[in-house]
N, C-alpha and C positions, 0 to 999 in steps of 0.2 A: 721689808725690815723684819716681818716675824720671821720669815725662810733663814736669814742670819743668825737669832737667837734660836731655832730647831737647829741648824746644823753645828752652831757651835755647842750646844748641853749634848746633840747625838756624842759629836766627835770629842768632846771632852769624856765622855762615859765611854765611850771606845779605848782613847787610850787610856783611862785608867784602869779599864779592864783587862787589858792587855800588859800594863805594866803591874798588876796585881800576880796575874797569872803568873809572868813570868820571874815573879820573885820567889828566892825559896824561902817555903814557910811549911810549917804544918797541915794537913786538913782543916781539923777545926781551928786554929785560928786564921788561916785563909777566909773560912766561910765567914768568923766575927766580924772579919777586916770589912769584906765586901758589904756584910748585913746593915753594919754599923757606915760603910763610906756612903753607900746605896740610901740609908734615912735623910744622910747631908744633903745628899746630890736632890734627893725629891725635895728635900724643905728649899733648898734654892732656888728650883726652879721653879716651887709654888711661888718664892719669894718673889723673880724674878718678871711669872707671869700677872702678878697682882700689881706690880709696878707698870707693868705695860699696860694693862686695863686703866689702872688710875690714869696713867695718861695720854692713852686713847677715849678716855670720856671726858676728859677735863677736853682733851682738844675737839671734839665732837660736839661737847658743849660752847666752847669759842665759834666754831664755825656758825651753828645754830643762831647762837647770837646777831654774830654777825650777819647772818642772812635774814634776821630778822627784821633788821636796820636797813638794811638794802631794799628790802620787800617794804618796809614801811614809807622810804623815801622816794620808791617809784613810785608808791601808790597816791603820796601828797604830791608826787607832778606830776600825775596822769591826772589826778584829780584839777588841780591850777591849770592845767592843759585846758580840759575839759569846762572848765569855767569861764576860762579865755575865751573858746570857740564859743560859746556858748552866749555870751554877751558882744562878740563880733555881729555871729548870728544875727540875735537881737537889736544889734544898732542897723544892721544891713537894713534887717527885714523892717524897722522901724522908718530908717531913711527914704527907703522903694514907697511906704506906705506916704509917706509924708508928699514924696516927688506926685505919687499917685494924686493926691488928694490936689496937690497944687495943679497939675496940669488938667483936671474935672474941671475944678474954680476957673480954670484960665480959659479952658475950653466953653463953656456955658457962660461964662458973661463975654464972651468975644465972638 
């Protein structure tokens, strides 16, 4: 998208450079013309690139955002994941202990 707004301020300052030239005019007021067109042309395209920055950081800031949101919600289900397994785990390891225990009991008094 910037390559679009370089070639359109190159090729606009082209041909107005060239439709300057090719008008008849004096020396010096040729040169007013150009000196005076040449300050518009730079204040536009100050203009034009400060609008692009504003929102190229405005959207840079959205994205951030939003990947903040993403990053936060994988980590609350990696998390509840991890809790999940975690208390399976624990009932497994609790239940093997318990089977353990019953078949000792069943074992020694039988």
């Amino acid at each position: 998208m910037s390559r679009f707004w370089e070639g359109l301020v190159i090729g606009g300052a082209l041909g107005y450079l060239i439709g300057i030239l090719s008008a008849p005019k004096s020396g010096a007021e040729l040169r007013q013309q150009l000196a005076d067109n040449s300050e518009d042309l730079y204040k536009q395209a100050a203009d034009s690139l400060g609008d692009i920055r504003e929102k190229t950081n405005g959207a840079l800031s959205d994205i951030q955002h939003k990947g903040n949101e993403v990053f936060k919600k994988a980590s609350d289900s990696v998390a509840e994941t991890k809790g999940q397994i975690a208390h399976k785990i624990q009932e497994f390891t609790g239940h093997n202990n318990k089977v353990m225990v019953d078949d000792v009991e069943s074992a020694t008094s039988g």
